[in-house]
N, C-alpha and C positions, 0 to 999 in steps of 0.2 A: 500537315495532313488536311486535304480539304474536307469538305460536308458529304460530299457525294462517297470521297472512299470512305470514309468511319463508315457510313451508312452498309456501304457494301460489306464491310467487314463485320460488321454487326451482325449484318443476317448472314454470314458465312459461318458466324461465330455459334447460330442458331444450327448448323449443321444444313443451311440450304444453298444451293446452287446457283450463283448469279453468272451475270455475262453483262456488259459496259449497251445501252442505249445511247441513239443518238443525243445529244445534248437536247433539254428541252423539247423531249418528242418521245413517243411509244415504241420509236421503232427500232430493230436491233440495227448496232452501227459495225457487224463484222460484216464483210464481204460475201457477195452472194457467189452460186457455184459456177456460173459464166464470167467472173472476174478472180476465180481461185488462182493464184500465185503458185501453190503447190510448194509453198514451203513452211516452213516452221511447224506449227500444229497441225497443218494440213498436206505434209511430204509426203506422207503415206496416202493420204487420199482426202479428200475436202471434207470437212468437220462441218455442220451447222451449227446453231444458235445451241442447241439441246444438248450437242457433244462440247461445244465449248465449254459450258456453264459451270463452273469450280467453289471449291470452297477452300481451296487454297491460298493464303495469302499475298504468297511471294507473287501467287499469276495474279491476283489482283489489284496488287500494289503496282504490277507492271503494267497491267492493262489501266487504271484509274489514273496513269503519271502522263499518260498521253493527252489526255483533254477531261473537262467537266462531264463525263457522260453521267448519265443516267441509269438507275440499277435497275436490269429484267431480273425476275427469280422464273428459274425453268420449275414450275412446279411438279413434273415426273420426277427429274433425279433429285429433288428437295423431298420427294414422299411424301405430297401435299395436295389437296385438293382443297383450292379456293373457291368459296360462293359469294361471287359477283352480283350485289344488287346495286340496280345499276336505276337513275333518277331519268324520270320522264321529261319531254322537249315538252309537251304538253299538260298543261295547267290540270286538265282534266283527268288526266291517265294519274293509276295509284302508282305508289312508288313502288319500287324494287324491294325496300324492308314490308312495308305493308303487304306486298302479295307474298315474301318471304315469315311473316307472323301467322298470315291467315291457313298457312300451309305446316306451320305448327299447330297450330288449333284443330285443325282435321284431323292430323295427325294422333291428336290428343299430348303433347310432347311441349315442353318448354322451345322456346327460341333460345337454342345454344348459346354459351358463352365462352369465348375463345377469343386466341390473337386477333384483332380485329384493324385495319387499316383504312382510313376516311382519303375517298380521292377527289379530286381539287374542285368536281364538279357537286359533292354534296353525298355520294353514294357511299358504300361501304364495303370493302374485300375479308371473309372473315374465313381467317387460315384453318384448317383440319388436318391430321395428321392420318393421309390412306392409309387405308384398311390393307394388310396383309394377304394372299392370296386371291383378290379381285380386281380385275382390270378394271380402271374408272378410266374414261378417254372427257374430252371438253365434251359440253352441250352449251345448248342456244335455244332459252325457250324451254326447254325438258322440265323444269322445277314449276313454270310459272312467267308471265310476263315479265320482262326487265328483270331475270334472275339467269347468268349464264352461270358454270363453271369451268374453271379450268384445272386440269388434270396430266396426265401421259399425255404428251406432246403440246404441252400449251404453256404460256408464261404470265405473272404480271408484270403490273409494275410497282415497285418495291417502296416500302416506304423512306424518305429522303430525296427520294426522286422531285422534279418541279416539271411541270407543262407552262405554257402561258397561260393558260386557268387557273393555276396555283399549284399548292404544293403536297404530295401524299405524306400522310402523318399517321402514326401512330394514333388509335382510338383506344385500344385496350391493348396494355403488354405482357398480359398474361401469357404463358407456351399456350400453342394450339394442340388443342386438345383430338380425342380421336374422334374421326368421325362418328356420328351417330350411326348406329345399325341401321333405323328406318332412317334414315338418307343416304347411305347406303345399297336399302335395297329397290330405292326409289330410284334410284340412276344408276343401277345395275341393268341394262339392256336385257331383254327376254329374251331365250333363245330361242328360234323358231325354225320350223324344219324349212330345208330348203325350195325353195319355190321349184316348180315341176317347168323347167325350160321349153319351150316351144320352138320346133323348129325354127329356126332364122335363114331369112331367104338371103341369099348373095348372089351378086350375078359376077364373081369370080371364082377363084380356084378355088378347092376343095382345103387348102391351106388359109386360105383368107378365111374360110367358114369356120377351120377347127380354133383357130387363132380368135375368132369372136367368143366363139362358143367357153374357149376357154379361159378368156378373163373374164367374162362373164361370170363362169362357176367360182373366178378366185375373189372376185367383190363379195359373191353370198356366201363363200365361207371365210370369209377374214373377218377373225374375232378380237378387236384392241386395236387393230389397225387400218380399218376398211376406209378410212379419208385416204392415207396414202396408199392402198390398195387399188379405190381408185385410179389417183390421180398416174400412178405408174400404167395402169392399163389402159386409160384413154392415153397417156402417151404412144404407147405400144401399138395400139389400134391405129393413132393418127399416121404413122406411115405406111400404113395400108392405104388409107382413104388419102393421102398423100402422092401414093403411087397408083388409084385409081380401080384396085383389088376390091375394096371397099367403100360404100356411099355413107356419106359421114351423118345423113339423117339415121342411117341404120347404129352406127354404134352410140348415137346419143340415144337412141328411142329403150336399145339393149339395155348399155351402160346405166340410165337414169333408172329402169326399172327394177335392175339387182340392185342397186344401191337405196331406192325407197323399201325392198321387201326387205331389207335386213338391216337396217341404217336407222337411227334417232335423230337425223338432220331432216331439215324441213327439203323438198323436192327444188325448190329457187336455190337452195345452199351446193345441194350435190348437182343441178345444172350447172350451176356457175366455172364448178370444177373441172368439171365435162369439157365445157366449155374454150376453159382457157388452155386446159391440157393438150386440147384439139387443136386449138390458135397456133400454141406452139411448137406442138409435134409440125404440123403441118408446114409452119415458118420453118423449122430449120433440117427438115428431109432433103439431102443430097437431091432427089430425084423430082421434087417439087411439083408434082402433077397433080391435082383435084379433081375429083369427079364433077 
C-alpha cells in the first residue's frame, strides 16, 4: 500500500469523501465534461469531482492503484466546512491565523480547537463539522484577509498529499469538532429582498428580453447555489449575444449586478465568471455570430 492510499483511506475511514488529484498538484486528475467517455461512473451522464468523491474503499483502492495521485476531500459530501488560513507573499501583510485570532477576540470567543491540517507553505486548514440545516457555500475574504473557507461545492487538499513546496501534515488529530454558532452565523449569508429590476433595453426580440430578464431573476434568487446559477446563465445568455439577439455588454452589466446584489463574492470573482461563461458559450454556438 503506498502513502498516498493509507492516507486516503484514512480520511474515508473519517467518514469524508475523497476523489485522486493530480500527482503533485491541487488539481483534480478526473476528466473534465468536454473529454467525458461516457462510460463507467459516467454512462448515465458525466459525474464531476463532487459526484466522484467516496468513501468507499474498494473505489479507492482502485482509483489510488493507478498512479501517486494526491488526496481532494470534497468538503460538501464529507459535511465539513474548512477555514483556510492562508500565509501572506508579503513580509508585511498579518497572517491568515493572526486575522483569524483577532476575529475570535471581537467575537469575545476562544480560537477553536479542532482537526487541524499544516500546508506545505506554512498555513493551516482547520476541519469543522457543518452545521445541520444551513447551507454554508465557500467564501474568499468573508471571515477576514487571507481566511477563505470551503464548504458545499468546494474541496481541499488532504493531508498526505505532497506539492513541490512540501507536504500537508496533520497538525492536530483530534475529530473536528462542530462548528461554532457564531461562525456560523458569521458566514451565514443575509437574506435580502430582491432588488426591484429595471427595465433592460435590447434591441432584439421580445424572447432575447424575457430570456435576460429571466436569468437575471434566477441569479437573485438562487440560495446555496448562485456561482453555478451563474455560471449556467451567462452560458445561456451567451448564445444569444452569440447569435447577435443580444449585445454581450448588456448581459455582463445585467448579470454582474444580480450577482453583487445577492452574492458574498467580491465583483472581480463574479466578472471573471461572466466572463469566461461568455468566452465560451460564444466559442462553441453552432451559429457563431457576435454583435
Amino acid at each position: 500500500m503506498t502513502a498516498f492510499l493509507g492516507a486516503a483511506l484514512v480520511a474515508a475511514a473519517r467518514g469524508w469523501a475523497v476523489f485522486p488529484l493530480r500527482p503533485g498538484t491541487k488539481r483534480p486528475a478526473l476528466h473534465g465534461e468536454t473529454r467525458c467517455p461516457r462510460t463507467g461512473p459516467c454512462a448515465a451522464q458525466h459525474l464531476k469531482w463532487e459526484q466522484r468523491a467516496t468513501t468507499d474503499p474498494r473505489r479507492i483502492e482502485a482509483a489510488w492503484s493507478a498512479g501517486p495521485f494526491n488526496i481532494g476531500l470534497a468538503t460538501g459530501p464529507s459535511k465539513l466546512l474548512v477555514v483556510d488560513l492562508d500565509v501572506p507573499k508579503g513580509k508585511k501583510d498579518a497572517h491568515g491565523a493572526t486575522t483569524f485570532q483577532a476575529l475570535c477576540e471581537r467575537a469575545g470567543q476562544p480560537v477553536p480547537t479542532t482537526y487541524t491540517v499544516r500546508t506545505p507553505t506554512g498555513g493551516h486548514h482547520l476541519y469543522f463539522t457543518a452545521p445541520t440545516g444551513t447551507q454554508l457555500n465557500n467564501t474568499a475574504g468573508a471571515l477576514g484577509p487571507l481566511i477563505d473557507t470551503r464548504a458545499a461545492g468546494g474541496y481541499v487538499v488532504a493531508s498526505g498529499s505532497a506539492t513541490p513546496a512540501g507536504a500537508y501534515t496533520v497538525a492536530d488529530d483530534r475529530p473536528a469538532v462542530l462548528l461554532p454558532d457564531w461562525l456560523r452565523d458569521t458566514l451565514t449569508p443575509p437574506r435580502r429582498p430582491a432588488p426591484e429590476l429595471v427595465p433592460i433595453a435590447v434591441r432584439s426580440s421580445r424572447y432575447a428580453a424575457a430570456a435576460l430578464r429571466a436569468e437575471v431573476s434566477n441569479v437573485v434568487a438562487a440560495d446555496g447555489t448562485r456561482n453555478a446559477t451563474l455560471l449556467r446563465a451567462a452560458r445561456a445568455l451567451g448564445r444569444l449575444v452569440a447569435s447577435g439577439d443580444l449585445r454581450r455588454e448588456e448581459v455582463e452589466e445585467a448579470l454582474s449586478g444580480a450577482a453583487m446584489a445577492a452574492g458574498r463574492e467580491s465583483q472581480r470573482y463574479y466578472d471573471d465568471v461572466i466572463n469566461r461563461a461568455l468566452n465560451w458559450s460564444i466559442a462553441h454556438n453552432p451559429r457563431g455570430r457576435t454583435t
